[in-house]
N, CA, C and O of each residue as an XYZ file, in Angstrom:
896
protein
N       0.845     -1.198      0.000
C       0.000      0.000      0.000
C       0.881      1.251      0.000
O       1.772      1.313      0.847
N       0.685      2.444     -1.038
C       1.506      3.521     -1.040
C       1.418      4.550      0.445
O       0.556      4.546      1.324
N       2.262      5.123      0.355
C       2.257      5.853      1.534
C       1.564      7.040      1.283
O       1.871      7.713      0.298
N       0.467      7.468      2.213
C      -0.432      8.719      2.368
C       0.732     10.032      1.960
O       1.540     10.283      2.855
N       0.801     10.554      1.144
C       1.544     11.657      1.319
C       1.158     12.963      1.822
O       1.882     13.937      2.027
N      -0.158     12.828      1.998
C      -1.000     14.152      2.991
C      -0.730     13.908      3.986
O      -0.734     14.819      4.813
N      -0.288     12.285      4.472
C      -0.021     11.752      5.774
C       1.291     12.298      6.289
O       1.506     13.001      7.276
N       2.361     11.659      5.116
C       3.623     11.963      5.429
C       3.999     13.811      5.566
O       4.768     14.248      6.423
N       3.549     14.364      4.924
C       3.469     15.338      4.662
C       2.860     16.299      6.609
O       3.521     16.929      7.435
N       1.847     16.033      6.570
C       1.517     15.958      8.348
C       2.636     16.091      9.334
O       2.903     16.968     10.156
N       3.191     15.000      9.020
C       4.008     14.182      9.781
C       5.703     14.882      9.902
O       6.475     14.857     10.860
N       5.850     15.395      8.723
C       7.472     15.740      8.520
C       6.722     17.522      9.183
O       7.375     18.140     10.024
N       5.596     18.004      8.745
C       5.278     19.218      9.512
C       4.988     19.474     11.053
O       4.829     20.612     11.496
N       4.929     18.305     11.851
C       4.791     18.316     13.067
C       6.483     17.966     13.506
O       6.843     18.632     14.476
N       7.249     17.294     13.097
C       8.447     16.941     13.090
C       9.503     18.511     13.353
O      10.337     18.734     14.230
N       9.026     19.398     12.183
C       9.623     20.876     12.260
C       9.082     21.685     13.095
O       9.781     22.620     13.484
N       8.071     21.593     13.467
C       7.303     22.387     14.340
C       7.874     22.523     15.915
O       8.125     23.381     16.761
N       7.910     20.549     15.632
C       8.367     20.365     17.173
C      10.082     20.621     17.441
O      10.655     20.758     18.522
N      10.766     20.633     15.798
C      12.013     21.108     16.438
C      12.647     22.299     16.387
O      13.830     22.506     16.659
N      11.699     23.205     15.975
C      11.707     24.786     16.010
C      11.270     24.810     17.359
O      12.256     25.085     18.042
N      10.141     24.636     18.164
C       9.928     24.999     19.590
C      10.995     24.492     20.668
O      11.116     24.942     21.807
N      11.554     23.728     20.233
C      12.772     23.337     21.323
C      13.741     24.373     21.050
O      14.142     24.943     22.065
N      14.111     24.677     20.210
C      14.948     25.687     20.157
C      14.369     27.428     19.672
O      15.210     28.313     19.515
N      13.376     27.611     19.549
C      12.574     29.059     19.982
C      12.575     29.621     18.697
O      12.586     30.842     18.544
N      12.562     28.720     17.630
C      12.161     29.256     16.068
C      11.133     29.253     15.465
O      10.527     28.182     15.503
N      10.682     30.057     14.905
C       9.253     29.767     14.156
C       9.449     28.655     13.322
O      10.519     28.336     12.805
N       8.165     27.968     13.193
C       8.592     27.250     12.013
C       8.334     27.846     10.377
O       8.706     27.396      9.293
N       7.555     29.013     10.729
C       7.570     29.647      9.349
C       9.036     30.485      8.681
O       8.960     31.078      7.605
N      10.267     30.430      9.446
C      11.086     30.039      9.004
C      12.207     29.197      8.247
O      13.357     29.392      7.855
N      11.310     28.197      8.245
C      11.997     27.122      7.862
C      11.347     26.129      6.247
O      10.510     25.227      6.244
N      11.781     26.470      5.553
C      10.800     25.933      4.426
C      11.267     24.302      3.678
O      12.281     23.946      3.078
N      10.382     23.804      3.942
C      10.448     22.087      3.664
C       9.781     22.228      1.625
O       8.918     22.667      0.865
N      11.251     21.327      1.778
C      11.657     21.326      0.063
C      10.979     19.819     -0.098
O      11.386     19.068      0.788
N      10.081     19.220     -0.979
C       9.644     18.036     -0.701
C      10.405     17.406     -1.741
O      10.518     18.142     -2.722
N      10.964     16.292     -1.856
C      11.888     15.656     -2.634
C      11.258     14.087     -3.546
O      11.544     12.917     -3.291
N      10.572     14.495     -4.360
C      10.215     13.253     -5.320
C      10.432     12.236     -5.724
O       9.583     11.416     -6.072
N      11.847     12.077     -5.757
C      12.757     11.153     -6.484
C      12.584      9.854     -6.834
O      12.903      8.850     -6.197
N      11.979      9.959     -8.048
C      11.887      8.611     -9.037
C      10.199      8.258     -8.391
O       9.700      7.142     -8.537
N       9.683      9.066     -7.889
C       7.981      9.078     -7.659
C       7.289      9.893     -8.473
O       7.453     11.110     -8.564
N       6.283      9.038     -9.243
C       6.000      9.826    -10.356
C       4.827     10.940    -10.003
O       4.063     11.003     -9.040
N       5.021     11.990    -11.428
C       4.189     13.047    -11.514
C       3.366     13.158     -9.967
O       3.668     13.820     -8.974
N       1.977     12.037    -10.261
C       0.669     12.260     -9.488
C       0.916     12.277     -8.126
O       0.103     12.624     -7.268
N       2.423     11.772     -7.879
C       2.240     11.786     -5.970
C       3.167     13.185     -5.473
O       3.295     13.522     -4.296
N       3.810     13.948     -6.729
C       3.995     15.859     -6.338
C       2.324     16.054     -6.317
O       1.820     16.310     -5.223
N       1.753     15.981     -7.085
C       0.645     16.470     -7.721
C      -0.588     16.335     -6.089
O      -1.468     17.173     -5.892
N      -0.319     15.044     -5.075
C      -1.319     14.849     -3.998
C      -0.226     16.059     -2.893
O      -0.640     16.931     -2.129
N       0.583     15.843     -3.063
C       1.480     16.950     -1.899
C       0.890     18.445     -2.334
O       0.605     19.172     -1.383
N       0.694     18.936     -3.557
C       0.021     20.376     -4.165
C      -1.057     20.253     -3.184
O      -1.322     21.224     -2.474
N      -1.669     19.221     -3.081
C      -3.235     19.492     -3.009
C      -3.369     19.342     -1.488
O      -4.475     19.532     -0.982
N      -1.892     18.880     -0.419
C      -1.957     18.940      0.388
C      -1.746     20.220      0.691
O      -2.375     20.638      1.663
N      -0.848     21.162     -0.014
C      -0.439     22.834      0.648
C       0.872     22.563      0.077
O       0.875     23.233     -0.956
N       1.339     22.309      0.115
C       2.553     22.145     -0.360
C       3.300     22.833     -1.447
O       2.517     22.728     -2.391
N       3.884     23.192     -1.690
C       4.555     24.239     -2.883
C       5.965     24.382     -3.659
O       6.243     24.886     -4.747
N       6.777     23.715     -2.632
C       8.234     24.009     -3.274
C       8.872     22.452     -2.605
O       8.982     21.964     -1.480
N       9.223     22.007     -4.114
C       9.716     20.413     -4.384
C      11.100     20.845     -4.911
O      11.547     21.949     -5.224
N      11.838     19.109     -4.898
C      12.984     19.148     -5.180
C      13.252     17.807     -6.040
O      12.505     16.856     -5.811
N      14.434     17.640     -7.174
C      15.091     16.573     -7.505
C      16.151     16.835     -7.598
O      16.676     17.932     -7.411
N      16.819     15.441     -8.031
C      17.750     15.280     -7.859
C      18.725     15.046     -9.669
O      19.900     15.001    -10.031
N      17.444     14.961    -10.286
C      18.129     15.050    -11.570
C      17.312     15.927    -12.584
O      16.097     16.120    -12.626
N      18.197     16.348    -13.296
C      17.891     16.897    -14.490
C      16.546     16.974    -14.660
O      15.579     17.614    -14.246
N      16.867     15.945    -15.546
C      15.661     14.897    -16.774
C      14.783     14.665    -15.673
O      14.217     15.754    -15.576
N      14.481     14.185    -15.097
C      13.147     14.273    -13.967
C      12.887     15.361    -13.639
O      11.678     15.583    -13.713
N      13.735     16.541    -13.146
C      13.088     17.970    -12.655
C      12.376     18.216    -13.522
O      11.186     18.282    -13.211
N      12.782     18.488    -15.126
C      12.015     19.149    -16.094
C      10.983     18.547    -16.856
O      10.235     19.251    -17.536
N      10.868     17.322    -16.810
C       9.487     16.045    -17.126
C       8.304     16.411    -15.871
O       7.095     16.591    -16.021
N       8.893     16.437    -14.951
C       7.801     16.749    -13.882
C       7.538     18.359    -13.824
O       6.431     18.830    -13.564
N       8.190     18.799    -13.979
C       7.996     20.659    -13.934
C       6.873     20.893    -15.488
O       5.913     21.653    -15.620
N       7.297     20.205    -16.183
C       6.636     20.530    -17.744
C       5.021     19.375    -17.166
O       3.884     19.824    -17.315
N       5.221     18.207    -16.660
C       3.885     18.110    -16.744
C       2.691     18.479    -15.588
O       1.507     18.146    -15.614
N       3.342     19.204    -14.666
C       2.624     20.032    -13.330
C       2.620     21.197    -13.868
O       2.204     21.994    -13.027
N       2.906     21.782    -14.980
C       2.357     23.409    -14.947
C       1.217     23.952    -15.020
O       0.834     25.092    -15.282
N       0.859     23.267    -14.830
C      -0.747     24.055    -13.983
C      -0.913     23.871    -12.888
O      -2.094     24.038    -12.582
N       0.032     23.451    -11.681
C       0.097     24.213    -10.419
C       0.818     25.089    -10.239
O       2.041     25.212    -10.164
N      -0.343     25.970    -10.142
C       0.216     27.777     -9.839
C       0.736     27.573     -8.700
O       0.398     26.738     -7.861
N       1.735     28.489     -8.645
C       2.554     28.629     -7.185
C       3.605     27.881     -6.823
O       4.310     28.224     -5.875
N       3.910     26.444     -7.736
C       5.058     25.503     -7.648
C       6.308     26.206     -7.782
O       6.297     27.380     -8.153
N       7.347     25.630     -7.528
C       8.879     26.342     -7.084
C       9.122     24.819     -7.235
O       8.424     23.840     -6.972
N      10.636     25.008     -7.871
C      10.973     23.487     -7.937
C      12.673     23.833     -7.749
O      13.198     24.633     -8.523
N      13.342     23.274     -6.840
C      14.838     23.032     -6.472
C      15.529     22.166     -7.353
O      14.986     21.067     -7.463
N      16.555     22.325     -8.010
C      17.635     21.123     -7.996
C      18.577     21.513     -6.993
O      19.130     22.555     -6.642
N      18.560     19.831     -6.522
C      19.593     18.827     -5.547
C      20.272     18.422     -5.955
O      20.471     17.498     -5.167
N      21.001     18.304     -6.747
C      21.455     16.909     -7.220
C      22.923     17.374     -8.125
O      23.130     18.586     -8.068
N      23.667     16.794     -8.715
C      24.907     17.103     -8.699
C      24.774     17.372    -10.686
O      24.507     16.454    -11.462
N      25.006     18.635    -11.053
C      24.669     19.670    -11.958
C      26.189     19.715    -13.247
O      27.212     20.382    -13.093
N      25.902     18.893    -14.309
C      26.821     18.957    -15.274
C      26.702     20.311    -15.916
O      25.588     20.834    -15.957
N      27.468     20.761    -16.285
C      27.752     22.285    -17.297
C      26.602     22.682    -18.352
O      25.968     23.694    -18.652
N      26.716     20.689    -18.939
C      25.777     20.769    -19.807
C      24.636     20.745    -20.189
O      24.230     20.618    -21.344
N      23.672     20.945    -18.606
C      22.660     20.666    -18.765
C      22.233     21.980    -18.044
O      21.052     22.100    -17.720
N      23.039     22.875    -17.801
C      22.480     24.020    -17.227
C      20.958     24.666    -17.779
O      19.915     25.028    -17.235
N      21.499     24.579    -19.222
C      20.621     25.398    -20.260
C      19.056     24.737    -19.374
O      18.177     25.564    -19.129
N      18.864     23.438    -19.008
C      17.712     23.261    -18.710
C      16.957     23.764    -17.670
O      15.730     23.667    -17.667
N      17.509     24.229    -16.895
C      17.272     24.930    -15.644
C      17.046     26.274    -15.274
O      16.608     26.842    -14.274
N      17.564     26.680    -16.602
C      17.438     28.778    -16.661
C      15.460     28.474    -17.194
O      14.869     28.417    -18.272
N      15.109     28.371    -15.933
C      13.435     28.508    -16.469
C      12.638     28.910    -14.825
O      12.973     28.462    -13.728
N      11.505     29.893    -15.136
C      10.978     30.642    -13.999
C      10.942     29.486    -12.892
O      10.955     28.269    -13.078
N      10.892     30.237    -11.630
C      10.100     29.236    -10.570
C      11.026     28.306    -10.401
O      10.672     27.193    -10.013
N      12.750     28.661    -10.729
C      13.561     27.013    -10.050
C      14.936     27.849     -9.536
O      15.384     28.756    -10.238
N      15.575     27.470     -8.246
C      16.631     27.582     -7.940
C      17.602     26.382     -8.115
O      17.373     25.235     -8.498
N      18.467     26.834     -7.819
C      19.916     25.619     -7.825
C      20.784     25.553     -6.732
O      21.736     26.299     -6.506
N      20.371     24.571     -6.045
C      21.168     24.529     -4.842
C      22.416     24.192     -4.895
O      23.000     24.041     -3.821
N      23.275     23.950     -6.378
C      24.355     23.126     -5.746
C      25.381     23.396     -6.580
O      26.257     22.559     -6.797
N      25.374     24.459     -7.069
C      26.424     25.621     -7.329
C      28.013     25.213     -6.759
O      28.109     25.612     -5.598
N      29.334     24.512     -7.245
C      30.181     24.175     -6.674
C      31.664     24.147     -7.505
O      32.650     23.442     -7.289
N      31.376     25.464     -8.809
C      32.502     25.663     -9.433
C      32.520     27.266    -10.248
O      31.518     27.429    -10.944
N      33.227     28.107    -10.250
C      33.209     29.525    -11.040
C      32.283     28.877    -12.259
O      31.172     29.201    -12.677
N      33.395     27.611    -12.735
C      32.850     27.436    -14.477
C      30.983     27.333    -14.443
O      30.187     28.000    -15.105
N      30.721     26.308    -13.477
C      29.305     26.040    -13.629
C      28.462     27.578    -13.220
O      27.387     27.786    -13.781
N      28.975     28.550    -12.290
C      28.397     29.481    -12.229
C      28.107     30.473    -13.109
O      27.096     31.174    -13.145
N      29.631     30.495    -14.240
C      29.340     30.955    -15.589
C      28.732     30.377    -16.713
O      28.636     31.128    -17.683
N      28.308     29.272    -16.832
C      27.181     28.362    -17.437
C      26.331     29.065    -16.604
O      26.485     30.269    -16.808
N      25.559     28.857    -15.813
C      24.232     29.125    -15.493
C      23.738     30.517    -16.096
O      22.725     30.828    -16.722
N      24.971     31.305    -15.613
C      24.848     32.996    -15.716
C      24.434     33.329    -17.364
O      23.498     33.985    -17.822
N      25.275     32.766    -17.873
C      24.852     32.880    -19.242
C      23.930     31.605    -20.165
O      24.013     31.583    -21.393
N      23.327     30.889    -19.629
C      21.792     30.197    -19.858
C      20.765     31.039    -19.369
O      19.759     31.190    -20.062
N      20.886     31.689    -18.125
C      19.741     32.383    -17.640
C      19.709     34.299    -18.090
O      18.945     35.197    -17.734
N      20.753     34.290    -18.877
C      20.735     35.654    -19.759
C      20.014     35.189    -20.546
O      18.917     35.745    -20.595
N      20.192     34.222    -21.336
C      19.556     33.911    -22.502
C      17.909     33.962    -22.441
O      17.090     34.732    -22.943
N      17.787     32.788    -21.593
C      16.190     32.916    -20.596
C      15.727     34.109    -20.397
O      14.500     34.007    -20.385
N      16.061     35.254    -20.225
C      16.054     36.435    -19.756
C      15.801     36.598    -18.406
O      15.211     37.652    -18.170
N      16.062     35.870    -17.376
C      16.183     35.720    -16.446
C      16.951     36.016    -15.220
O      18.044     36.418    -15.618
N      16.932     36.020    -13.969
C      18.061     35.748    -12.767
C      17.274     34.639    -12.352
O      16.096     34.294    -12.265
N      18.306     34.269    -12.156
C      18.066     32.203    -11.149
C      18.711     32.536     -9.999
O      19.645     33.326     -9.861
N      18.045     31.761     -9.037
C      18.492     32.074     -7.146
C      19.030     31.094     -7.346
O      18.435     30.386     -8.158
N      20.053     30.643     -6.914
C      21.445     29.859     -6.483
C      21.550     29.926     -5.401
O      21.315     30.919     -4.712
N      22.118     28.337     -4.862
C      22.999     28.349     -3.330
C      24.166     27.560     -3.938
O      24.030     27.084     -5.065
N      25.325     27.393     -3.239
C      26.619     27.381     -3.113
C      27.181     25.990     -2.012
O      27.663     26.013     -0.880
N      26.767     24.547     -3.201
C      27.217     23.921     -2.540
C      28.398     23.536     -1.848
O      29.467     23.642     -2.448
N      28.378     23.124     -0.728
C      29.813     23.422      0.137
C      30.065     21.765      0.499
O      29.079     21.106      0.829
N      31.095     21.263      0.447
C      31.512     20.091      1.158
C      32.325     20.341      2.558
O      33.539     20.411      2.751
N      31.381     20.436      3.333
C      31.974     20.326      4.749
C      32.852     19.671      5.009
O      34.015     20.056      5.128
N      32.290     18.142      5.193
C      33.384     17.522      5.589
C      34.429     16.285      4.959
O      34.920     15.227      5.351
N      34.430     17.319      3.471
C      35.482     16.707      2.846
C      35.457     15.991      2.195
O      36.454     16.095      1.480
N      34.607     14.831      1.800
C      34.267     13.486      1.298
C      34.312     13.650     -0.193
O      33.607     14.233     -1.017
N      35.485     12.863     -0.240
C      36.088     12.797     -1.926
C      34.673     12.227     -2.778
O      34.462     12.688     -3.900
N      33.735     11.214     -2.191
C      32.779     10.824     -3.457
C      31.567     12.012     -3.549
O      30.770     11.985     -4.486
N      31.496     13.084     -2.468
C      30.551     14.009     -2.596
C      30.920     15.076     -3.561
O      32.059     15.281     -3.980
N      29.758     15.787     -3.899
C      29.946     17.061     -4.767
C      30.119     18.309     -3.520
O      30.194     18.183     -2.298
N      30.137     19.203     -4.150
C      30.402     20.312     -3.482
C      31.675     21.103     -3.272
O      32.696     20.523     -2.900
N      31.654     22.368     -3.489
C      32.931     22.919     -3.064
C      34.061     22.989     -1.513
O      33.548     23.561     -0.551
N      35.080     22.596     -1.372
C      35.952     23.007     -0.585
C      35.261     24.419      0.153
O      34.636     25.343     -0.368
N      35.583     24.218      1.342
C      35.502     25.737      2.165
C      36.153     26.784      1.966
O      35.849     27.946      2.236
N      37.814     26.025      1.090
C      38.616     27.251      1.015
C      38.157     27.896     -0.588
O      38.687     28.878     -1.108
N      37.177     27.167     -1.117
C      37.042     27.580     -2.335
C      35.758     28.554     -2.706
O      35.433     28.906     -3.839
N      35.045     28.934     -1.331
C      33.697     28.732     -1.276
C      33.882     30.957     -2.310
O      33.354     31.470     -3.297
N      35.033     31.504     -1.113
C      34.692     32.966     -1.533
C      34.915     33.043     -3.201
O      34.513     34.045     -3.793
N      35.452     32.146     -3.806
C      35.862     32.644     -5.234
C      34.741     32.206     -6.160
O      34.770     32.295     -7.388
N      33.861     31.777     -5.507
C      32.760     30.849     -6.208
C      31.633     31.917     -6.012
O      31.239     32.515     -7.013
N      31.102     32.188     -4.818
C      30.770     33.405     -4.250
C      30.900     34.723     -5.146
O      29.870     35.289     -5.513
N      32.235     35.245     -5.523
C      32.783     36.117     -6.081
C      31.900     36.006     -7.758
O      31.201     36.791     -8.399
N      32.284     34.909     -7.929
C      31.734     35.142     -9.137
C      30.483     34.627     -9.702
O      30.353     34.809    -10.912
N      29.374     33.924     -8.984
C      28.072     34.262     -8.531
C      27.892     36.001     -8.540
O      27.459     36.483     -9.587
N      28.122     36.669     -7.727
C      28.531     38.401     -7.210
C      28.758     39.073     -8.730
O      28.681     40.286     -8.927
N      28.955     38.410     -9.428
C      29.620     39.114    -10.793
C      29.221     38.967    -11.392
O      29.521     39.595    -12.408
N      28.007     37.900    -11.465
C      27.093     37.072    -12.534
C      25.865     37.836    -12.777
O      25.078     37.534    -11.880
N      25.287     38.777    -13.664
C      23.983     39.703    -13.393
C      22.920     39.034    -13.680
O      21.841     39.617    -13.777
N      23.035     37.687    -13.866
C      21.426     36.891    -13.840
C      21.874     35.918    -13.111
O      21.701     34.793    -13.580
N      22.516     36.021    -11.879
C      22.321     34.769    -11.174
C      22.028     35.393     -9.588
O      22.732     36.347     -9.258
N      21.293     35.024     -8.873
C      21.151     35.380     -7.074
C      21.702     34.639     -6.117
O      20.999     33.715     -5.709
N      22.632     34.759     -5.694
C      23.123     34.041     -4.111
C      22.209     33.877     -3.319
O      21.622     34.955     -3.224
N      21.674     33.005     -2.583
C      20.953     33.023     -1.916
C      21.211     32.623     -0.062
O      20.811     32.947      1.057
N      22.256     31.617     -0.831
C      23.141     31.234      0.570
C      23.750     29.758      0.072
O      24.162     29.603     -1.078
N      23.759     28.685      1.081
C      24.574     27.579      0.956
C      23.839     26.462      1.111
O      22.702     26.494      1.581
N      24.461     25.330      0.708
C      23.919     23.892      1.057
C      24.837     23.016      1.626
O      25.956     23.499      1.800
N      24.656     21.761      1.993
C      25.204     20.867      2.054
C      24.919     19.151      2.665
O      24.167     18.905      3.609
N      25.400     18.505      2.187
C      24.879     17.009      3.044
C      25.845     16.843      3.651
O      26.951     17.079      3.164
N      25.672     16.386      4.893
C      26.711     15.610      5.628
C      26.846     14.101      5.392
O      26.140     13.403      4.664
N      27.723     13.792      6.029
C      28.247     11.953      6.004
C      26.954     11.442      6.679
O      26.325     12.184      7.433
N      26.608     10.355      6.452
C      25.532      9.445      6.675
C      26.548      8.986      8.007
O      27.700      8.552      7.991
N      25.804      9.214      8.929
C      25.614      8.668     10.695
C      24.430      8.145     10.536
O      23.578      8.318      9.664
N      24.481      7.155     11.937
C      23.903      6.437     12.305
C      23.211      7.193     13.190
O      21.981      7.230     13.223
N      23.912      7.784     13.892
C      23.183      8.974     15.003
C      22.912     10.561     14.468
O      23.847     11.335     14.673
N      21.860     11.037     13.885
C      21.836     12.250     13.451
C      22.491     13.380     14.298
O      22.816     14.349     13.611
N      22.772     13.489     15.677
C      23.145     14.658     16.061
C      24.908     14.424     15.893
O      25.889     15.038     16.312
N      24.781     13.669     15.374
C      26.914     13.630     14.920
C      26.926     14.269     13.953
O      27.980     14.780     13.575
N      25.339     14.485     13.021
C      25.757     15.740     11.720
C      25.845     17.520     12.168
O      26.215     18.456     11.459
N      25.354     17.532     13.600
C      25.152     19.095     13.754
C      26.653     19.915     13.614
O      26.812     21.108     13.356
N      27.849     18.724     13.907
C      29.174     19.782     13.718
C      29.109     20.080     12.167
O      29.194     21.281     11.913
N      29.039     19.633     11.586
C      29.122     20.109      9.961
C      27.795     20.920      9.568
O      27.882     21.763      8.675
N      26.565     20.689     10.209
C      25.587     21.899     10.219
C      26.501     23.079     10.604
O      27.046     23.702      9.693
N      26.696     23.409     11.810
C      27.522     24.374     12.397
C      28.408     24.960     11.889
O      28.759     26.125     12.076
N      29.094     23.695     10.782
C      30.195     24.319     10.304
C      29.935     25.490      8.986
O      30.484     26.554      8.701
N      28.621     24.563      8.268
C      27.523     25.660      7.056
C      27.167     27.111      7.694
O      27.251     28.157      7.050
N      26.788     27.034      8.953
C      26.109     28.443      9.373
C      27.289     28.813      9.582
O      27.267     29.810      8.860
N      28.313     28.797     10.005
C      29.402     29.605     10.557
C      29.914     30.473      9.230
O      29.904     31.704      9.199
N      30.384     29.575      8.084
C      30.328     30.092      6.398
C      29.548     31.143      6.024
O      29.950     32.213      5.565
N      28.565     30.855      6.204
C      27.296     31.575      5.637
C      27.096     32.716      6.635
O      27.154     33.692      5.887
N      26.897     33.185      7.860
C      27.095     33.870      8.665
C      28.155     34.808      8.579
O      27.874     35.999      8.709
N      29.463     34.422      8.359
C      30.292     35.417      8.317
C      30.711     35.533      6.911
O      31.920     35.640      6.702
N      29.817     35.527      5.819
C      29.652     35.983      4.657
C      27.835     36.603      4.421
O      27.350     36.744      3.298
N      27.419     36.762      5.128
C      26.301     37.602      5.682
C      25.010     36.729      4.436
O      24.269     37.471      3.792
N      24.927     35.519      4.289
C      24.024     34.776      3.712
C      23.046     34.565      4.098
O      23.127     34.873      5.287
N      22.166     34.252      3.923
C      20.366     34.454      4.729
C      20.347     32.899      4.865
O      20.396     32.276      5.925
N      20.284     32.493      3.872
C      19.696     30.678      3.183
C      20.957     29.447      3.792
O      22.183     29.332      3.815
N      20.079     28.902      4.106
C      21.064     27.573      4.659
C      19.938     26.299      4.561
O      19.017     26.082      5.349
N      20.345     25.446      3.217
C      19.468     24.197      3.110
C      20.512     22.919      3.582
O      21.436     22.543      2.861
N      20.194     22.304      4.956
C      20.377     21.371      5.578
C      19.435     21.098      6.120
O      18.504     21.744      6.602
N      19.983     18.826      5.946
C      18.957     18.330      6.812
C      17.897     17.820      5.904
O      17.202     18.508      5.157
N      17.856     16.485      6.065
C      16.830     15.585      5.292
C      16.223     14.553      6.220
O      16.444     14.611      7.429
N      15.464     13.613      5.685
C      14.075     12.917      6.672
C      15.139     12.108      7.935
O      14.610     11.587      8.916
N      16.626     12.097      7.748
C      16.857     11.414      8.993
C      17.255     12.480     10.082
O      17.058     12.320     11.286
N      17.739     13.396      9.610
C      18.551     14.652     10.741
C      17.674     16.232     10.497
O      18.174     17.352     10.391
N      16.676     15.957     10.471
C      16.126     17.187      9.944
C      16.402     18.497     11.250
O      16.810     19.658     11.245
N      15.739     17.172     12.649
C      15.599     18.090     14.004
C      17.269     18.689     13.939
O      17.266     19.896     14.179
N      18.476     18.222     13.712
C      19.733     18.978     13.891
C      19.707     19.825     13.387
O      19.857     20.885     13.995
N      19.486     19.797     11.890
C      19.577     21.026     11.173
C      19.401     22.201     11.565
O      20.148     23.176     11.657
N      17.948     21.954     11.871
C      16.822     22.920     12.272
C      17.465     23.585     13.733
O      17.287     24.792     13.891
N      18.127     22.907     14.683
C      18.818     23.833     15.676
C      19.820     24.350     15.335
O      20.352     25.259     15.973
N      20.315     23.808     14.137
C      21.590     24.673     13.599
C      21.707     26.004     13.018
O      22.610     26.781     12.708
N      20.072     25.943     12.988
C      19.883     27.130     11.330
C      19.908     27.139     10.522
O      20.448     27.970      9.791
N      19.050     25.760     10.123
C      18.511     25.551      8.790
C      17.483     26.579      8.496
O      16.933     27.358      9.274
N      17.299     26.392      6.929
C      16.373     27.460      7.036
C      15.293     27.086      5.497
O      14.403     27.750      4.967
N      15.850     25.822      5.183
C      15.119     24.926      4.440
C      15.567     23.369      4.744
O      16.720     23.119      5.094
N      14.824     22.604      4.624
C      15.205     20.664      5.038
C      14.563     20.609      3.834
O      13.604     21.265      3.426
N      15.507     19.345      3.069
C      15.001     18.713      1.986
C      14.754     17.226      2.408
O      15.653     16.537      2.891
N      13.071     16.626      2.130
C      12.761     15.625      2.284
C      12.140     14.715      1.635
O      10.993     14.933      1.246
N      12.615     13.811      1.450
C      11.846     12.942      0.437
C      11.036     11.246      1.187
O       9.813     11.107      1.199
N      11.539     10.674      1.472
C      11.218      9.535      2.264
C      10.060      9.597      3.026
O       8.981      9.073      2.748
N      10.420     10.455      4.282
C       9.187     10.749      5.184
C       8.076     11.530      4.392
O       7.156     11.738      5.183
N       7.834     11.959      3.366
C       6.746     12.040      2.944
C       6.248     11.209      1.809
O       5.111     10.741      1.751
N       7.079     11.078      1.011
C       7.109      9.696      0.138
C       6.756      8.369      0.197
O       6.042      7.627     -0.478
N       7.240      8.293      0.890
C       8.049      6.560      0.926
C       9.246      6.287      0.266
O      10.040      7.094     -0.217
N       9.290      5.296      0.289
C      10.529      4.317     -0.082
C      10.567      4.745     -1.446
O       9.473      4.725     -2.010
N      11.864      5.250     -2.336
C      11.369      5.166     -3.766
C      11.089      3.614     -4.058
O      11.319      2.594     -3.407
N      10.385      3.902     -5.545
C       9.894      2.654     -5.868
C      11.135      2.146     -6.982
O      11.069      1.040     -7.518
């Protein structure tokens, strides 16, 4: 039997609620990115109809199959997650989508000039590899201001702030040092946006200063 996603959906919203009041945040701070992945069209389409508004993937070719066949939910916002070739930028300079995972000058000058073309500015975040992990994407810390810089230089692209995943623990609060380590970045580069934190560590995030959780599972299910 599929999983209720009005259910799950409930469920990951009482989850933020309850870990914004432990630590004295609204939760209307915090905006839950719902994550699809490899779940087709109709089960974004029951999350719309739950309230829901701003989704995420993880690839390409799925963001824009599902974005092209939901456009007739007004008000959708759609994220890419997911780790962003040069060459597929062009697909992404389109209204209503940011890019979280921004992690080279070159790809920032691809975007900049796909979303001229578009006639556009695209909101960008600035994926960061905290803690190092050679098979992850993301930029180095020491690399983060030159990336930054030229985002800053880009006239159709918006900084918005940063991302990042941490190493898969077993115990979610072993990810809050590398949360900590995102806000500390972003903080003393005066960034608003900080997307950490998915269906297993969301509550860390969220005391860290998250300020979006991307989730897919707990409202989903299992992909199929």
């Amino acid at each position: 039997m599929a999983v209720s996603v009005r259910d799950g959906l409930s469920r990951v919203r009482d989850r933020i609620a309850d870990a914004c009041a432990r630590v004295g945040r609204d939760p209307a701070g915090v905006t839950l990115v719902a994550v699809s992945k490899r779940h087709p069209a109709e089960r974004v389409r029951e999350a719309y109809a739950a309230g829901q508004r701003v989704f995420g993937e993880n690839y390409v070719q799925e963001l824009v199959e599902k974005a092209d066949a939901l456009a007739d939910l007004d008000g959708a916002r759609w994220h890419f997650i997911g780790h962003l070739q040069r060459n597929k930028a062009k697909l992404l300079a389109r209204p209503g989508m940011v890019v979280e995972t921004v992690d080279s000058e070159r790809l920032a000058a691809e975007l900049d000039k796909r979303a001229a073309s578009a006639g556009l500015v695209l909101p960008v975040l600035v994926q960061v590899n905290v803690a190092g992990e050679a098979q992850k994407s993301g930029c180095a810390p020491e690399a983060l201001d030159a990336i930054l810089d030229a985002v800053a230089s880009a006239a159709h692209l918006e900084a918005r702030g940063l991302m990042t995943i941490p190493p898969a623990v077993d115990d979610p609060e072993a990810a809050r040092p590398h949360f900590a380590a995102l806000r500390a970045l972003a903080e003393a580069r005066g960034l608003a946006e900080l997307s950490m934190g998915m269906s297993a560590d969301l509550e860390a995030a969220i005391a860290e200063g998250a300020t979006s959780v991307r989730v897919g599972t707990a409202i989903f299910g299992p992909r199929p």
